[in-house]
Structure formats: structure tokens, C-alpha cells
VEXMARSE-479530 format. One record per residue (C-alpha): x, y, z. Coordinates in steps of 0.5 Angstrom, whole numbers, padded with zeros to 4 digits, always signed. Last residue first. Layout:
<nodes>
XYZ
...
</nodes>
This chain:
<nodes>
-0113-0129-0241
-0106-0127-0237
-0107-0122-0231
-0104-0115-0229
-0100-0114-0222
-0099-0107-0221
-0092-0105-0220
-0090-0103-0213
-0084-0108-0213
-0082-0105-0220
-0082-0098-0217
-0079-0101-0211
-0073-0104-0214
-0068-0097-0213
-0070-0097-0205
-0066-0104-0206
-0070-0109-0203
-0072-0111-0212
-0066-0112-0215
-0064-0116-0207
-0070-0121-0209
-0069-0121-0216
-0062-0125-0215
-0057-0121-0221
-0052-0125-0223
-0057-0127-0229
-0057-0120-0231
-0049-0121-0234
-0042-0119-0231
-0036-0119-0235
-0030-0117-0231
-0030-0117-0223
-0034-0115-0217
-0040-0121-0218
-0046-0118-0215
-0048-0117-0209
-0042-0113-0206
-0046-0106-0203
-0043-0102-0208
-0045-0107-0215
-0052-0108-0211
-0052-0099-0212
-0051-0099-0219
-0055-0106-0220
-0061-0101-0217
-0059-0096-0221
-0060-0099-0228
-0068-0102-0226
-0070-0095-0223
-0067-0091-0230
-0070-0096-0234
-0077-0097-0231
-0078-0090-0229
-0076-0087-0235
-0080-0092-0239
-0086-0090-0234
-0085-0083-0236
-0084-0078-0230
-0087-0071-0229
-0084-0068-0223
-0084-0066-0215
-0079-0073-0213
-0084-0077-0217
-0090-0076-0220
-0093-0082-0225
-0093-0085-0231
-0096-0093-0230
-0092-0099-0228
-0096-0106-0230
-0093-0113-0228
-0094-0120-0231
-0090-0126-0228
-0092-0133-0229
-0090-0140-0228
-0092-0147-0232
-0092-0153-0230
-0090-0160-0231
-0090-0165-0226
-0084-0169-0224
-0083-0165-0217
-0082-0159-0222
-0082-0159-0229
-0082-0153-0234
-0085-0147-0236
-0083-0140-0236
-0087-0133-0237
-0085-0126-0237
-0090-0121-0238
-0088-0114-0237
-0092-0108-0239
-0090-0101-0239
-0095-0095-0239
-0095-0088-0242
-0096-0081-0241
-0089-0078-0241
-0091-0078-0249
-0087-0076-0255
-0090-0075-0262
-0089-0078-0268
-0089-0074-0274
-0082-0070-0273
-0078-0076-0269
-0080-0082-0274
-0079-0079-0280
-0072-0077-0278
-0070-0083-0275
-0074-0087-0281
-0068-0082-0285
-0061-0083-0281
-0064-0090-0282
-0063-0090-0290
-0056-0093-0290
-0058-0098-0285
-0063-0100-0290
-0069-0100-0284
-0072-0095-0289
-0073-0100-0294
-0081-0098-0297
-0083-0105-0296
-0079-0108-0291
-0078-0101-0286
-0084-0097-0287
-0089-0102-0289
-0087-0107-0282
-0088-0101-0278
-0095-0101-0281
-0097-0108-0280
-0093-0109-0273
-0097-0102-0270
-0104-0104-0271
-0106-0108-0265
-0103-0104-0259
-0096-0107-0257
-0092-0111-0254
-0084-0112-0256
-0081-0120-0256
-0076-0125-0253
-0075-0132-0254
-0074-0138-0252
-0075-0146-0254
-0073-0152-0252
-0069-0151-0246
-0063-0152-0242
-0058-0153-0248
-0057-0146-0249
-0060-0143-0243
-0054-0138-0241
-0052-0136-0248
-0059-0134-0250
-0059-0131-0243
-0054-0126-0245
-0059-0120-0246
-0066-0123-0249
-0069-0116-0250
-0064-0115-0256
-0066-0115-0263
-0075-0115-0263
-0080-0120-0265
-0086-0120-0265
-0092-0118-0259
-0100-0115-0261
-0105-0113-0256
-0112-0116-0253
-0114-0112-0247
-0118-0116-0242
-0113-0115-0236
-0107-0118-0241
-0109-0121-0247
-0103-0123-0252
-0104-0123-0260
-0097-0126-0264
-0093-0124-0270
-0088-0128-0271
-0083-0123-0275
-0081-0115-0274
-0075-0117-0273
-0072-0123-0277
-0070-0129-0272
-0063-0131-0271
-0061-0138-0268
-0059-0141-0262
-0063-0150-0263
-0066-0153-0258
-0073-0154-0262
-0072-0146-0263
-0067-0141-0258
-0068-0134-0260
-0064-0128-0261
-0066-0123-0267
-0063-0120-0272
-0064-0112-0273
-0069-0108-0276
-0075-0106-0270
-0069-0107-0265
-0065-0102-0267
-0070-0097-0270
-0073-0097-0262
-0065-0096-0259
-0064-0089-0265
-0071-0086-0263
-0068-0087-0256
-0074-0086-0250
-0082-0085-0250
-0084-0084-0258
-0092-0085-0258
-0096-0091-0261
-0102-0093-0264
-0100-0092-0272
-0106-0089-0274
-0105-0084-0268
-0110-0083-0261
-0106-0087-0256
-0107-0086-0249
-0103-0089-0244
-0098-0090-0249
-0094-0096-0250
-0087-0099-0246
-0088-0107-0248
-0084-0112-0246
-0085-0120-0247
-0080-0126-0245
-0082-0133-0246
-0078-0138-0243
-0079-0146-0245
-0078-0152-0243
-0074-0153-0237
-0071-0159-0231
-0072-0158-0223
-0075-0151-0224
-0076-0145-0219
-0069-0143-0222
-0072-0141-0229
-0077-0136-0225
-0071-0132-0223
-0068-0132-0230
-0074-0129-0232
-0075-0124-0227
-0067-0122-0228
-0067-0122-0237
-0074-0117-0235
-0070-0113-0231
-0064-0112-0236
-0065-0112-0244
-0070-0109-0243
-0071-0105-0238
-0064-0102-0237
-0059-0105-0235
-0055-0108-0242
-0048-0107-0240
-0045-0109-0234
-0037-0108-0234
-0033-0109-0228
-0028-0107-0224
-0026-0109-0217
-0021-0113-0219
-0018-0111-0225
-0021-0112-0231
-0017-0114-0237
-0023-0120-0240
-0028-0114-0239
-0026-0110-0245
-0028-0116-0250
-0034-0116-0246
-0035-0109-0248
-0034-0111-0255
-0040-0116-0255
-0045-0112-0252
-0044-0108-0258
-0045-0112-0262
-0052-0115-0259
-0055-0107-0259
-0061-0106-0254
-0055-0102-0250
-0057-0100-0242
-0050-0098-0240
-0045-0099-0233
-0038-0099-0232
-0032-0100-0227
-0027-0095-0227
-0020-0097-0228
-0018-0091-0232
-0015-0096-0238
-0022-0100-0238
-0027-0094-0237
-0025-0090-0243
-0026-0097-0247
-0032-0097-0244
-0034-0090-0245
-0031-0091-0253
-0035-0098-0255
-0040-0094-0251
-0041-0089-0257
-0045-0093-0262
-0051-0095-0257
-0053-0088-0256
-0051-0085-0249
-0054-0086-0242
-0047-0088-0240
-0045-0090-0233
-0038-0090-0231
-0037-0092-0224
-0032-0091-0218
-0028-0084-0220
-0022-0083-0219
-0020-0082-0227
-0028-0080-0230
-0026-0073-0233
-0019-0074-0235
-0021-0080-0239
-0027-0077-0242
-0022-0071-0244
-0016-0076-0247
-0021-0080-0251
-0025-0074-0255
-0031-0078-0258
-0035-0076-0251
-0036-0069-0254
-0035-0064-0248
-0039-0061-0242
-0037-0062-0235
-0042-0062-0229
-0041-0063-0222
-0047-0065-0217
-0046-0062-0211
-0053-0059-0211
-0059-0061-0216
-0062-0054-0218
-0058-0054-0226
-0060-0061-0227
-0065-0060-0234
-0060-0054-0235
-0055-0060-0237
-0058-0061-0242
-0058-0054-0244
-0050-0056-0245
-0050-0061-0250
-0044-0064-0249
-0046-0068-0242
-0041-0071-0238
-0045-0071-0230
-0042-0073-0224
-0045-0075-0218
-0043-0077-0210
-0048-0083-0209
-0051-0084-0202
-0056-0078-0202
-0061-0082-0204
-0065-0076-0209
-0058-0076-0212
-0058-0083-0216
-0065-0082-0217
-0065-0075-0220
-0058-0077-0224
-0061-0084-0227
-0068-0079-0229
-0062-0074-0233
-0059-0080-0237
-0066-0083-0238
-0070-0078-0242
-0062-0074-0244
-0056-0072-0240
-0051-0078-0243
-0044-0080-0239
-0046-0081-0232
-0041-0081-0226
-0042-0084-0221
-0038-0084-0214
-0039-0089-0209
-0042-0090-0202
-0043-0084-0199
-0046-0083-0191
-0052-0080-0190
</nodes>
């Protein structure tokens, strides 16, 4: 099978390691993996032909000569080094992916992208959500003659949760506190304006199971500025099993701990009494309404992705969902289907070519779930 790019991912962790399995399982991908904690790397030791490079990606110079001449950077790091990747990627030509949640983050690699080449881009927020729900949404905006109101829900939980707090860790401990504790962007009686995380608590019933939703930083991406004056409200919030707000809300309001000084210690908390699963379930409900033909109506989409094998191993459904979901842009940035210079957001994304990609067959497969 013919090679399409190189790829080098920064980041061997949950979803850097599934990134490189799916980009490799193609065969159209030559891979390169910057890990600095080497038994990381061991996670992918039986790939062949995938190199490996093991340094911290705080060091400019080393990350600079390990992605020179290589087509894509995609970093699977946390949020506070892909300033320094994208800044990497910008003096080294390489066009960029990532999966932040974090607003400013987001902005500063903007701020790279204003110098892009041609055929260098720079493509934050690709993950799950942000990324794929921001393109099924904005899918169903372009149905509408004129819009009301886009409501975004998403929620990764246990498939069996046994704890008070209805809930296991699934991916970054550091993204999760994150959205629990900072601003949130939303469009309310046609106004942008921040809301508080943790806040507008509401019940949603999907396949007769009644969960809980509220705001959460960063799931919109970019469609806050792409929807402003075109609709009276949208939002976005994180589903979850009934229980969880009013005991998250405790640790983070009444006791601090979401005091950026103190998330060092929720982090801590959170990792040694809370238990990882690989058996989860990821819930997507995207839901717009508006006028077509002079009626008004409403259009909704709502998807379930369950764990499973894949490719002879346990996959979580977060890592299914997010690493599928940045692949799948990876692969339309090669095959031009998407913008191939500066800033590009979700919205550049068409649904039908996300979802024809081989990448886009874990959601294309997802099962439908219901509404009550």
C-alpha cells in the first residue's frame, strides 16, 4: 500500500499510543513516535517500521530536529506543552494537530497559524470533543434555512459504575479538571458570554436511562465564534450518570480544590481513589433547531460507541472515539479535503468525508440511541 505522509506523534500515553496502532494498522502512514518516558514506548515496541525517539518535549532544539521533514506534528501531550510543539511545528514547517479542550491554548496556536506556509496548517482540538461532535453539529446547522438553538451533549462514563461518585477515570486526569473548573462558552438570548462550569444542571433520558448534563470548558471548539449572530442560544455540556455534579461540585467550590493552585492535589485525588476503566461507553447527542421551508423544526442526532476489541487488543470507547476522530482529519488533511493552509477549524470538516474515511467507521458504525 502506497504511503500517503509522515506522522510524527508527540505523546505515547491512552490516546497517543491508539493514534499510532490506527495510523499504522493502514499502512499509508510512515510513523514516528517522541515519548520521554521510555516504558511508554514499550506500549508499541512490536509495531514494525515505527521509530521512536525518547526526550522532554520542553527541549526546543531536540523536538525541532525530530520532526524536521516530516509532513504532520500531532501532539497527544497535555495541554500546557502544545504551545511549545506548535511553535516547534511553525519554524519547522510541519502542519499540526492536537486534541486540547483548553480555550487559550487554542488561541495562541491560532496566533502560529497567521505565519503558515502553504500546505501547513494548524488543527487544534480534534479529538472527540472538542472535534467530532463540533463537525456533527455543524452538519446539521447546514440543514436550516435560518437557526434557533445547537445543543451539544457528550459524555464518556462507565459501563458499570459501582462508586459513589458514578464514574471512572477514562483519559487525561489533567483535560477532565480542566473542563470541570474553567469558563465556559456559550451563546444565550444571542449574546457570547462565559458561563460557570459545573453550573446548568439538567436530566436527559436516552434509551430510558435518565443522566445528568452541565456545563463543561471547551467542548464548543470554534463554533461559538462561527454561530455568533446566527443563533439565539448554543451550548455545550458533559453527560453523566445522576450524582456525579453534586459530589464534583463539593470538591471543586466547597472544598477549592479547583483553585489553580490546588489542582496539583484534585489531580492526586482524583488518580488514587478513582479507578480507570477500559469498559465504558461514549454518548453523543447533538441537537439543532431552526427554520426550513418556513417551518420550524428540530433535527437530532444521538450516537452510542461502546469498548470493544480492536486490532487483537482492549480499546476504551474514549480511545476509540478520540484517537478515530484525530485520524480521520490526519487523513482528509492528506487527501486535500480540508483547508491546506493557516487555521483550520472543525467546521471545515464535511461530515460525509469525516465519516468515509476508514477513521470515520467507528462513528458511522455507532448505535443509534433515542431521545425521551
Amino acid at each position: 500500500m502506497a504511503i500517503v505522509g509522515s506522522v510524527v506523534v508527540v505523546g505515547c500515553g491512552k490516546i497517543g499510543s491508539a493514534i499510532v496502532k490506527l495510523l499504522h494498522a493502514s499502512g499509508r502512514f510512515k510513523l514516528k513516535v517522541v515519548e520521554q518516558h521510555v516504558p511508554l514506548l514499550e506500549t508499541i515496541a512490536h509495531l514494525r517500521n515505527v521509530e521512536t525517539a525518547s526526550f522532554a518535549v520542553q527541549d526546543p532544539e531536540k523536538l525541532r530536529a525530530a520532526i524536521q521533514g516530516w509532513n504532520v506534528v500531532v501532539s497527544a501531550c497535555s495541554y500546557d506543552v502544545n504551545p511549545l510543539i506548535a511553535k516547534a511545528c511553525a519554524d519547522a514547517g510541519c502542519s499540526y494537530f492536537d486534541l486540547t479542550e483548553d480555550v487559550e491554548t487554542t488561541r495562541r496556536i491560532r496566533e502560529l497559524a497567521a505565519v503558515a506556509k502553504p500546505g501547513q496548517i494548524f488543527m487544534p482540538q480534534c479529538g472527540l470533543a472538542p472535534g467530532f461532535i463540533g463537525i456533527l453539529a455543524w452538519d446539521i446547522c447546514r440543514h436550516f434555512d435560518k437557526l434557533d438553538a445547537v445543543k451539544m451533549r457528550v459524555g464518556a462514563l462507565p459501563k458499570y459504575p459501582t462508586n459513589r461518585m458514578m464514574y471512572n477515570l477514562t483519559w487525561s486526569t489533567d483535560g477532565l479538571i480542566n473542563e470541570y473548573c474553567n469558563a465556559c462558552e456559550a451563546i444565550q438570548d444571542h449574546q457570547l458570554m462565559d458561563l460557570v462550569a459545573l453550573e446548568g444542571l439538567e436530566q436527559i433520558s436516552l434509551d430510558g436511562v435518565v443522566y445528568e448534563a452541565f456545563n463543561t470548558s471547551g467542548g464548543l471548539g470554534t463554533l461559538c465564534e462561527s454561530l455568533q449572530g446566527k443563533v439565539r442560544e448554543l451550548n455545550y455540556k458533559t453527560v453523566r450518570y445522576r450524582g456525579h455534579q453534586y459530589l464534583m461540585q463539593f470538591l471543586i467550590r466547597e472544598l477549592q480544590l479547583g483553585e489553580q493552585h490546588k489542582r496539583a492535589m484534585l489531580k492526586s485525588i482524583l488518580e488514587e481513589a478513582v479507578p480507570m476503566t477500559r469498559q465504558d461507553v461514549v454518548l453523543t447527542f447533538a441537537s439543532v433547531q431552526g427554520w426550513r421551508n418556513g417551518q420550524f423544526e428540530q433535527i437530532t442526532d444521538a450516537r452510542k460507541i461502546y469498548h470493544k476489541k480492536f486490532h487483537g487488543e482492549s480499546w476504551s470507547s474514549i480511545q476509540l472515539t478520540t484517537a478515530s476522530s484525530l485520524c480521520a482529519v490526519v487523513d482528509l488533511f492528506f487527501a486535500g479535503r480540508i483547508p491546506q493552509q493557516g487555521f483550520v477549524r472543525q467546521e471545515d470538516v464535511r461530515l460525509s468525508d469525516f465519516l468515509a474515511t476508514e477513521f470515520g467507521e467507528v462513528y458511522k458504525a455507532a448505535e443509534p440511541i433515542t431521545h425521551a
